[in-house]
N, C-alpha and C positions, 0 to 999 in steps of 0.2 A: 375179231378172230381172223389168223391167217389161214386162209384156207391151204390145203396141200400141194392143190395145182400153183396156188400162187409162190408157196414156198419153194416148188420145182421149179417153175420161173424164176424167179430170185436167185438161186443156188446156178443155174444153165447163167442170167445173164452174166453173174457174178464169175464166171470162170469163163465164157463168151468177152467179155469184154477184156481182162484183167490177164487173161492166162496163169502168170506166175500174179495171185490176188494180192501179196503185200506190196509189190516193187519189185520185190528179189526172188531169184531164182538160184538155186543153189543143191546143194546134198546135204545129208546129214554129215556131220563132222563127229568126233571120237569127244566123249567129257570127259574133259581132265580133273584127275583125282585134285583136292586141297592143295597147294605147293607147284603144282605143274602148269606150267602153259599148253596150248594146242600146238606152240612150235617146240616143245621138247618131247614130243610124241614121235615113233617111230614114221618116217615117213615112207619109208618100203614096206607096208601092210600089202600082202600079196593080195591080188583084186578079185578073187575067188573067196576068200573072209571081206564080208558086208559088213562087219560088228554090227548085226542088227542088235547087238544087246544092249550100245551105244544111242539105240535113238528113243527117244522119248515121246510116247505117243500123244502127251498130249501139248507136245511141239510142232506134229503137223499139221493143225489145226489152228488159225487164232479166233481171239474175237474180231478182229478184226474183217476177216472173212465172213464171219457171222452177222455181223452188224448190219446188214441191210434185212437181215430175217428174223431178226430178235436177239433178246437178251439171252445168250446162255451159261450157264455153270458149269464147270466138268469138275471131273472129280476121278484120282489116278486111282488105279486098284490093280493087282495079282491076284491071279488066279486062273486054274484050268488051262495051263501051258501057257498063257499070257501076260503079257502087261497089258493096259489097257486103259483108257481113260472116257470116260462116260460124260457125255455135252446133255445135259438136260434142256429146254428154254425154259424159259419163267414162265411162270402161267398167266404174270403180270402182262408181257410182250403179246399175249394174247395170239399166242401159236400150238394152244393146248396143249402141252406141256412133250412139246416133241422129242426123241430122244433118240441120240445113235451113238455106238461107239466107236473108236479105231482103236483095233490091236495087233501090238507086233509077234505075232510066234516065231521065237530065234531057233525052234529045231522040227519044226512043220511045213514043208513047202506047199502049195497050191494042187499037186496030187494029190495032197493028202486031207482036201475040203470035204466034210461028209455034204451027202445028198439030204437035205432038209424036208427031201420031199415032191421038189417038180424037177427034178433032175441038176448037174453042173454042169453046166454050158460054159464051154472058151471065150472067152473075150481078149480083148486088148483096152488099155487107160494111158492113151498119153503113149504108144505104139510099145508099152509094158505089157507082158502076157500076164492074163487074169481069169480069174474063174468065178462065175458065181452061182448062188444057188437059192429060191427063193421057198416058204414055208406058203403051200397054199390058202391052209387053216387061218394062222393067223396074219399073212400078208408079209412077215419078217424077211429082211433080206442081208444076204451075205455078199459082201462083194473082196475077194481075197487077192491082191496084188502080190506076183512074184520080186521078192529082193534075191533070192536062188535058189539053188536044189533043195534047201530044207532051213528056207525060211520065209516070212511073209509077212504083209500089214493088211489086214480084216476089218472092213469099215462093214458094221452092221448096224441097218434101219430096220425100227421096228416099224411094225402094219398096224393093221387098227382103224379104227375107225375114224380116225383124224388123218391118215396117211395112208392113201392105199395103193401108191404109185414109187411104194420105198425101194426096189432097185436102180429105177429111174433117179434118187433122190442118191444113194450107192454111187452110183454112178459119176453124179455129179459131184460130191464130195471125193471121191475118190481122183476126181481130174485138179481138183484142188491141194492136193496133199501130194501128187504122183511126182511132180517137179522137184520138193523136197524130200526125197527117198535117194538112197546113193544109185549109180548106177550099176545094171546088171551086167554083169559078167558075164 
C-alpha cells in the first residue's frame, strides 16, 4: 500500500523533475467541431475569451503523469457548474483507492471559491493566482486555479484517512496541469 507521504513524494518528484511531465508544454487549444481543422478556426479570439469551455478536464491530466503512483481510472461527468473528471486509483495499485478531481467552471472565477471551513488563502501555481480552501472535518481540499475573471480549474483532493496531506497533494497536481491551461489575460 502507498502510503500518502509517499504519494506526496511521488507527485513533488514527478513535477520536480519533469516540470512540463509529458515532454510538452503547451496551452489548451479550441476542438474543432466534425469537418473543421484547428487551422480553420478563428485565429483572432480576443485573449480576454480563455474558451475555457474548450478544455477538457480530463486532458489536463494523463496516465502518464500518474504512472509512477498507480493505476488510475477517470471518468468525465457535469454537474454543479462544472465539467469534471474524477482519477480514482485501483485499489489493485494499492494506493487505497485515492481519488481527486479537476474541474473547469467556465462562469466562476477564483473570488467566488466558497470557504469549506479553514478559511481561502491566496496562492500562486506555476506564478498563476490561486486560491484554496481546505475542509477541516474531513481533510478535503480545494485547490482553484485562475483562467480569469470568471473562470477556473478546481483540482479537489479528498482527506481521509489514507491522505491527510491533500492540499499538499492539490498542490502538486495543480503544478502539473498549470502549464497546460491557456494563459492569463
Amino acid at each position: 500500500m502507498v502510503s500518502p507521504a509517499t504519494l506526496a513524494a511521488t507527485f513533488l518528484i514527478l513535477i520536480t523533475i519533469s516540470g512540463c511531465s509529458n515532454g510538452e508544454c503547451g496551452y489548451a487549444e479550441p476542438h474543432a467541431s466534425a469537418g473543421t481543422s484547428l487551422s480553420e478556426l478563428p485565429a483572432t479570439v480576443p485573449s480576454s475569451v480563455l474558451e475555457s469551455a474548450s478544455i477538457d478536464p480530463c486532458e489536463l491530466i494523463s496516465v502518464v503523469d500518474l504512472a509512477d503512483v498507480g493505476e488510475f481510472d477517470s471518468e468525465y461527468k457535469e454537474g454543479g457548474g462544472a465539467r469534471s473528471c474524477f482519477w480514482q486509483a485501483d485499489f489493485e495499485s494499492g494506493s487505497g483507492g485515492f481519488t481527486f478531481t479537476v474541474g473547469v467552471r467556465d462562469s466562476q472565477g477564483i473570488d467566488t471559491v466558497n470557504d469549506i471551513g479553514n478559511g481561502v488563502k491566496q496562492r500562486e501555481v506555476n506564478q498563476r493566482a490561486a486560491v484554496s480552501t481546505q475542509d477541516p472535518a474531513s481533510g478535503d481540499c480545494v485547490m482553484a486555479l485562475r483562467l480569469d475573471d470568471s473562470s477556473r480549474v478546481d483540482v479537489t483532493v479528498l482527506g481521509g484517512s489514507e491522505v491527510n496531506n491533500s492540499c499538499e497533494i492539490a498542490e502538486i497536481i495543480s503544478g502539473i496541469l498549470e502549464p497546460r491551461l491557456p494563459e492569463v489575460p
